[in-house]
C-alpha positions in Angstrom: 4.0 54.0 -3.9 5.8 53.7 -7.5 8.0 57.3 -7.9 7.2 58.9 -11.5 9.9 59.5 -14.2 11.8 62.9 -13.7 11.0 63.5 -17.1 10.3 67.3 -17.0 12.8 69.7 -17.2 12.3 72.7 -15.2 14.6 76.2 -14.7 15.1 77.2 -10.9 15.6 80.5 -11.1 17.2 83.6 -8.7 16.1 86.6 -7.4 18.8 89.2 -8.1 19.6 93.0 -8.5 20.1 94.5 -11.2 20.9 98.6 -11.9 18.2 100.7 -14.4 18.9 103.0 -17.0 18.9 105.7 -14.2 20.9 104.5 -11.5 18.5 103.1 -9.2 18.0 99.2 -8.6 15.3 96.6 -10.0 14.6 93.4 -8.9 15.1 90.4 -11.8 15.2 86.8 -12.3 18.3 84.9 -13.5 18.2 81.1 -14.0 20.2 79.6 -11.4 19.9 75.7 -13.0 18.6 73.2 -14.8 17.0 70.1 -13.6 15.0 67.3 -14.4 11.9 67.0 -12.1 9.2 64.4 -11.3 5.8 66.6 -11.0 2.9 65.7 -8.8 0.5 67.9 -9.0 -2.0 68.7 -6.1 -4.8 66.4 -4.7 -8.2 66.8 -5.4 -8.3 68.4 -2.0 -5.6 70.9 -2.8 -7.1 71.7 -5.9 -10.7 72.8 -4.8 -8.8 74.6 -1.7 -6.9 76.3 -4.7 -9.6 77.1 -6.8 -11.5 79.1 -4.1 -8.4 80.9 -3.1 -7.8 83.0 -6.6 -7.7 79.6 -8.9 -4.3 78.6 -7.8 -2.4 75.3 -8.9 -0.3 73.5 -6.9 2.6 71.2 -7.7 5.3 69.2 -5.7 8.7 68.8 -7.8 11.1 65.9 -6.9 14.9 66.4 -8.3 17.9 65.3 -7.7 20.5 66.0 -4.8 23.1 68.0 -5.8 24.9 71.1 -4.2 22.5 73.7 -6.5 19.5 72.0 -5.5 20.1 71.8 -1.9 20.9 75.1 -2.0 17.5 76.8 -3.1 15.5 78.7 -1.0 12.1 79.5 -0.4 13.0 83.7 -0.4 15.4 83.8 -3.1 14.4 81.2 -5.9 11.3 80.2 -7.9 10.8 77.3 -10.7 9.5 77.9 -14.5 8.1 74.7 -16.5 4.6 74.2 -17.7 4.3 77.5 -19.2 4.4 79.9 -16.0 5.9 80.7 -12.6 5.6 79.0 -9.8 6.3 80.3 -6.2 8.4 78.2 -4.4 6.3 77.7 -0.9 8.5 74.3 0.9 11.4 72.4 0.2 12.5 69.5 1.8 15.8 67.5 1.6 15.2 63.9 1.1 18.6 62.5 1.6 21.5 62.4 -0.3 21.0 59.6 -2.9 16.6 60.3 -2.7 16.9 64.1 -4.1 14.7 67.5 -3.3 11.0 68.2 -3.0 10.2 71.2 -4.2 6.3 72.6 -3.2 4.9 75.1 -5.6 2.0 77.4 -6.4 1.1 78.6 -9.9 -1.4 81.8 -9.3 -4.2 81.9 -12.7 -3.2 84.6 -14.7 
């Protein structure tokens, strides 16, 4: 199978805390880097599974290997690009010189 280009740049972002007008504590986003991504997006099979469970999208995400992008997590990070959020569900280490696979869901708005 021929890879695609990673011709789409995406932002990985962080969960952080951040302190409210009042003193108390609110959960934000911060963008933790910048990368350029191959996207696949789901089979046909994923998509019909998707679109009976809310109209979800999914989308697997293929970057390079680097400290940042080894570090992401499921819990702690999600991805922006193609005009939403996407919840970061698997990632999976490819090898050094191969990059990071990234699986994500989009929910409809």
């Amino acid at each position: 199978m021929k890879t695609a280009p990673r011709n789409r740049l995406i932002i990985i972002e962080f969960r952080t805390v951040a302190e409210d007008g009042y003193g108390g504590e609110i959960e934000v986003w911060a963008e933790y880097c910048r990368a350029y991504a191959a996207v696949y997006y789901g089979s046909g099979k994923e998509q019909r599974e998707a679109a009976q469970v809310a109209g979800s999208q999914v989308a697997s995400l293929e970057i390079l290997s680097d400290s940042k992008s080894r570090a992401i997590s499921v819990i702690d990070h999600r991805v922006s690009f193609d005009g939403g959020t996407w919840n970061i569900t698997a990632k999976q280490d490819l090898g050094l010189n191969d990059g990071v696979r990234v699986t994500a869901i989009r929910e409809a708005a």
